[in-house]
N, C-alpha and C positions, 0 to 999 in steps of 0.2 A: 747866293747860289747860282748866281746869273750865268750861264755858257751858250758857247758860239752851240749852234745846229744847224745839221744841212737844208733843216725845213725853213729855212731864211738865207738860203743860200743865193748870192749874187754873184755874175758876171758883169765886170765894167770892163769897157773898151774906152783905151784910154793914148793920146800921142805926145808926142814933144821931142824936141830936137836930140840927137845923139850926144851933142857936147852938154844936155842936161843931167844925164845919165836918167833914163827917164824909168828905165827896171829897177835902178835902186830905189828912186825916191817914192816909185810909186809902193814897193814893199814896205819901206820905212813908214809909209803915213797908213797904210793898210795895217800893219803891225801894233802901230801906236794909237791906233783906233780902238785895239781890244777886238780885233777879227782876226779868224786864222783862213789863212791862204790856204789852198787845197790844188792850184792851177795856175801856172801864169805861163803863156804864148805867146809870143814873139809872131804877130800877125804880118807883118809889113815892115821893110829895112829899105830903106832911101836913103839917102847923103843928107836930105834936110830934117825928115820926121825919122820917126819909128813910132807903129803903133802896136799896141801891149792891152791881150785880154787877159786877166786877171779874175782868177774865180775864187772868193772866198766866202765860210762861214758867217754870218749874224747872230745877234742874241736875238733881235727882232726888228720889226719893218720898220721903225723908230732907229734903231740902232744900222743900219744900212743906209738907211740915210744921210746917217752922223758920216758914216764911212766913206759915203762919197761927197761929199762937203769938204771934209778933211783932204780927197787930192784937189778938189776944184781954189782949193786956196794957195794952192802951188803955182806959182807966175808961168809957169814954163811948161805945165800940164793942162790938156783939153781933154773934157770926158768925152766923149761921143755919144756914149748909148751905154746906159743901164739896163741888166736885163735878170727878170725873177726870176730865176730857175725851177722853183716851183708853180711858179704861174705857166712857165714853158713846157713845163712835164703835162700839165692839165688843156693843154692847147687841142679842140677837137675830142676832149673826153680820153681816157684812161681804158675802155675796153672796148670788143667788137664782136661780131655777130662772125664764124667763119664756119663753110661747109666740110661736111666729114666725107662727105661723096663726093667724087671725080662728077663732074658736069661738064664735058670736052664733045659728046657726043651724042647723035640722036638717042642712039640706046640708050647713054646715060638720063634722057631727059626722060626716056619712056617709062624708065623704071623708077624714077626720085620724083619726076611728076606723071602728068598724062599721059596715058591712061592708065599706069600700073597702079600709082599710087592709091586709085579709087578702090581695088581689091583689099586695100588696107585700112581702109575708110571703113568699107564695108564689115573688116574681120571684127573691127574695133565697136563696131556698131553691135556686132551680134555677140562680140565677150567684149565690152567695158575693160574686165580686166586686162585687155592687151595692150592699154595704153599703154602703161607702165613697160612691154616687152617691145611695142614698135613704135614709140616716141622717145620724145627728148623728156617727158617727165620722168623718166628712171633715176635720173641726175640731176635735175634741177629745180631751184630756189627761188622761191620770192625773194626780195631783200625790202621790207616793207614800212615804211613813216609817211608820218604827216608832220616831218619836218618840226613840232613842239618840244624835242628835248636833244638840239644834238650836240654831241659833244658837250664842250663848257659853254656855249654860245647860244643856246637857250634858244626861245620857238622863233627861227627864221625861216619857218618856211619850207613846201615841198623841194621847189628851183632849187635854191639854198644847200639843203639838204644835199644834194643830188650829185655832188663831187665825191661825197661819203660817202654814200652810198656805192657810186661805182667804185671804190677802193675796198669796198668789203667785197664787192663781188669781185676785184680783182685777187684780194689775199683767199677766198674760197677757191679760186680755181687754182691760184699759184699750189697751197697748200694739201688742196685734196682731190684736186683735180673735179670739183664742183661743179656746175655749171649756174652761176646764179646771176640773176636781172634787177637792177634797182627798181622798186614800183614806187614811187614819190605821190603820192593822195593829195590833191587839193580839197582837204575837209579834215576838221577836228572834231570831227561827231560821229560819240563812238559806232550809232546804230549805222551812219553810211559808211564808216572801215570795213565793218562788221560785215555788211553784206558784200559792199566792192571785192573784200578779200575772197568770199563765199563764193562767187560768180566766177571769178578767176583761177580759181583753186585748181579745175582739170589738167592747165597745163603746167602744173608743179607735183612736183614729188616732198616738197614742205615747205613750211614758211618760217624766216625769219623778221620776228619783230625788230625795229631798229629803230630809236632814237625817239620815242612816243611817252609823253611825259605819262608821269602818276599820277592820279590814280587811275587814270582812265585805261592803261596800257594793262592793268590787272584784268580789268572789267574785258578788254578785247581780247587779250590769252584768255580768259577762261570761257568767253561764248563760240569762240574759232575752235576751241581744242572739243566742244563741244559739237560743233556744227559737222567737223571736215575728217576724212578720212586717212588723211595726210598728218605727221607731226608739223607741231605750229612750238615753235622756240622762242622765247623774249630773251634778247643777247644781254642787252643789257641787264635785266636780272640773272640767268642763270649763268651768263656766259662769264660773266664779272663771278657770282659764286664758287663756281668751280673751281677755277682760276686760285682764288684768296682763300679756301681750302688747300687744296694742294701745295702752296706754299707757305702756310700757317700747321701745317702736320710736319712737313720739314723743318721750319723755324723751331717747333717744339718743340724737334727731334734732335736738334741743336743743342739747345738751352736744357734739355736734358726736362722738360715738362710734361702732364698728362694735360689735354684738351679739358677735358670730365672737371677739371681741380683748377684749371687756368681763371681767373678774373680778368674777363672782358669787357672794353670800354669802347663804345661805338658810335662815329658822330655820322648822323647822314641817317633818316627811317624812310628813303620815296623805295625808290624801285630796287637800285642796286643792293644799300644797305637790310631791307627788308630779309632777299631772297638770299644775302649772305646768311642773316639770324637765321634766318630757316634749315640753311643747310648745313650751320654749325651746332643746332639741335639734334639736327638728323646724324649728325656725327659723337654726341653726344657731349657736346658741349653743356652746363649748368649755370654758368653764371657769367649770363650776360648786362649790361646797362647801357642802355641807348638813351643817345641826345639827337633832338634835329634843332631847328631852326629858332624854337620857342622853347628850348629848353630841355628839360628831362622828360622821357618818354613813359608816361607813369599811367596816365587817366582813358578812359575811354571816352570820346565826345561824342553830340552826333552830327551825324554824318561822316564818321568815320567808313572810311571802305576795309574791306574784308582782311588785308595785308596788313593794314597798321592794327584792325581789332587782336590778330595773330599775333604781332608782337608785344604790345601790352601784355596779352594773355601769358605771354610765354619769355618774355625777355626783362620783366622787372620783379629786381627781386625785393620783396617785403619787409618792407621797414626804412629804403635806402629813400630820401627825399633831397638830397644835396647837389650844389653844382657840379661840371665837366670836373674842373679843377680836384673837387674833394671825392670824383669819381678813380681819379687818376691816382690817389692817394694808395702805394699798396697793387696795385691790377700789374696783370703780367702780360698782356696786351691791349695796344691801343688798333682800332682800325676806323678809319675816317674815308668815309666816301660823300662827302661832304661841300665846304669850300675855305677856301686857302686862312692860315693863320689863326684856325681854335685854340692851337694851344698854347700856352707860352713855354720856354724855359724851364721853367721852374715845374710844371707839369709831368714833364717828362725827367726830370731828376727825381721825381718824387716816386718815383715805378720800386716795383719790385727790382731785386736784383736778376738778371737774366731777361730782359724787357724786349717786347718785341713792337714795332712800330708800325703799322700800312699806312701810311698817311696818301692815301691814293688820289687824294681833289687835283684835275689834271686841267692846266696846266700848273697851275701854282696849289702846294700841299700844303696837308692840315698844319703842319709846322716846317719850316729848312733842315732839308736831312740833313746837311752838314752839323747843325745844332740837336739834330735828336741821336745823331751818332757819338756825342759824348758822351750819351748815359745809356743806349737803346742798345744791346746786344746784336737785335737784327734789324736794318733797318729800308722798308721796299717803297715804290710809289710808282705813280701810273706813267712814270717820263723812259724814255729810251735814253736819254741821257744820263741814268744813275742805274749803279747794279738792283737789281732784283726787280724789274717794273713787270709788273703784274699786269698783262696782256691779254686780252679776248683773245688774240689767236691761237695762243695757247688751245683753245677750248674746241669754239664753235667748229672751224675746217673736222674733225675727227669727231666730233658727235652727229653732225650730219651725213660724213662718210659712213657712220656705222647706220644712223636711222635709214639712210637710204638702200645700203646692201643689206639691211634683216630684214628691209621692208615693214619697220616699225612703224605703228602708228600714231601711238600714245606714249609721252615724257611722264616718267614719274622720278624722285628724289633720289631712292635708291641707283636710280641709273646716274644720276648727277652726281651722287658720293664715287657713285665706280668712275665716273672720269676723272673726278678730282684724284682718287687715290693713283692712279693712270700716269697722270702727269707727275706728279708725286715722285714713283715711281721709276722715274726716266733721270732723277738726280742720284745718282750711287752713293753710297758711303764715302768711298774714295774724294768723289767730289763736293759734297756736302761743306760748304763754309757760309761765315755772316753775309759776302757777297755772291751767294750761288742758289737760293733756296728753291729755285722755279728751271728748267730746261730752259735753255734758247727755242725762242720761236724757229729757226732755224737746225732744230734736232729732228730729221727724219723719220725717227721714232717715237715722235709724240702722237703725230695721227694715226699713225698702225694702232698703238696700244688703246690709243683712247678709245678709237672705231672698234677694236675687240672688247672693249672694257663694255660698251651701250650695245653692242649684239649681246652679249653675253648675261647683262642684268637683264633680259626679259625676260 
């Protein structure tokens, strides 16, 4: 299922003699590499050289390499300078800090600082609430980790962390016109989150969780959403829920199914997987069975935290003691937030007829869509590279647009169902096929509706 992506995208600068033909051979061996060309520039034209930038896709930083190896073996070609495109997009960070006020003049300074701005210190002082009407917390986000669960690459770190981070605050403002700041925490303990978040709280209008493994990330949403005045969102659980709603109502809607009567198979119980069970109850989903890492999700341990006692309670059905495999047996969908290769073949031939697939473990899923698309009716995953990838952005930009213009304080489930059905929502009949089940992150009316969808559940 290997394919070129622009996020491995490479520029080589490359020369060699005219009587080489150096544009063809350097296309021929870029071609013959299994990389698709997207650029090639014609930099420099001599009598002896010509030198030729060439910009193509990768499958990965292994595979860019192959690629440039591949011309350096040509007698007649010099590379020059390789250059990651995506390392260059990240050169000096991805967002910035920029004024909304004219500052050209005394008066401007009199009035944006000294000494106006102290009358507003002061108003704020004597209504609290004005914050909200004469700051920047009207509009904006924490964007908040300790770096232990990000992406697929596991605890590296606040630093680490910190490129991700600025790309959610960039797709919040892109999308909702947001205004949100990556906070990167050096500390994995939950009581110093707890309070660091607490202390900083005034100048936000909410916080988003990001990338805080489980179980500890439970334990911080629920003493934050407890503490602060402000909504406090864990993206990864709800933002991923909504999302796998919303295009699992559509899948259904497809396949001609009831949710209520579906048999559901789900590999993955930390954070994502949890908050989807919860919100496919809330919808009224009945028969679910979940597997994580040890197995089938059946027993109550201790030291179980409060998310996984929830799903026992509520996600296993009685009597059922068997593997992934004899779970598969029969179910009408499978969803996997998990990691790459649970299921085999043979698993997914064994579905009901009408089968629906998320195999969402990003970057590499619970099985090769290619291979679950010969028996899976509908089939999604978390890559931009294949139809239906099931995206936070979908979500989070329009559920903060709406907490922040209702001036909401408090996230509950029902509001999470109204965004899902939201987005939902935004794929018409007309449009409705096996590859279409989710809006484009790029449909303008996904955060209008969703933002009316969370004002409107309170």
């Amino acid at each position: 299922m290997a394919s070129t992506s622009p996020g491995y995208a490479i520029t080589i600068r490359v020369d060699g003699p005219p009587s080489a033909q150096p544009v063809a051979e350097v296309t021929s061996a870029i071609t013959a590499a299994g990389a698709s060309i997207t650029a090639l520039d014609v930099v420099e034209s001599f009598i002896d050289h010509v030198v030729i930038d060439v910009t193509c896709d990768a499958i990965d930083a292994e595979h860019a390499e192959r690629i440039t190896a591949s011309i350096e073996l040509h007698p007649d070609l010099n590379v020059r300078a390789v250059s990651d495109r995506t390392f260059l997009l990240h050169l000096g960070g991805k967002i910035e800090v920029q004024s909304k006020v004219p500052l050209k003049t005394r008066d401007d300074l009199s009035r944006a600082y000294t000494p106006g701005v102290a009358r507003i210190s002061m108003a704020i002082a004597k209504d609290p609430s004005d914050a909200r009407r004469l700051t920047i917390k009207r509009n904006t986000v924490a964007v908040v980790t300790d770096g232990s669960a990000v992406l697929g690459l596991g605890n590296i770190g606040p630093a680490a962390a910190l490129p991700v981070m600025e790309g959610k605050a960039a797709l919040f403002k892109r999308f909702a016109d947001v205004d949100a700041w990556p906070v990167c925490l050096d500390t994995q303990d939950v009581d110093e989150i707890v309070r660091t978040v607490q202390i900083i709280a005034p100048v936000y209008g909410g916080i988003n969780l990001e990338d805080i493994s489980a179980p500890r990330c439970f334990e911080i949403e629920r003493r934050l959403r407890d503490l602060l005045d402000i909504p406090v969102f864990h993206d990864d659980q709800h933002g991923t829920a909504i999302v796998v709603l919303a295009a699992l109502k559509n899948a259904l809607k497809l396949v001609k199914k009831d949710l209520s009567a579906a048999r559901i198979v789900m590999s993955g119980a930390g954070a994502a997987g949890t908050a989807i069970a919860r919100l496919l109850v809330a919808s009224g989903a009945k028969q679910i069975i979940g597997f994580d890492k040890d197995g089938l999700v059946s027993e109550h341990k201790e030291g179980d935290d409060s998310m996984r006692t929830w799903f026992v309670d509520n996600c296993y059905p009685a009597g059922f003691e068997g593997t992934i495999s004899e779970a598969m047996d029969g179910a009408d969908v499978f969803i996997g937030v998990s990691a790459p290769n649970v299921l085999k073949e043979s698993d997914v031939a064994s579905m009901a007829k009408g089968s629906i697939i998320f195999a969402l473990a990003n970057p590499d899923p619970e099985i090769d869509p290619v291979i679950a698309r010969k028996y899976a009716t509908v089939v999604a995953t978390g890559r931009s590279d294949q139809p239906n990838q099931i995206n936070n952005v979908l979500a989070f930009p329009g559920i903060f647009r709406g907490l922040l213009d209702g001036r909401i304080t408090k996230i509950h489930d029902s509001m999470l169902v109204a965004a899902a059905e939201a987005i939902a929502e935004c794929v018409t009949d007309e449009q409705l096929n096996a590859n279409f089940i989710v809006p484009s992150v790029f449909d303008q009316r996904v955060v209008t509706k969703v933002a009316a969808a969370v004002k409107r559940s309170v």
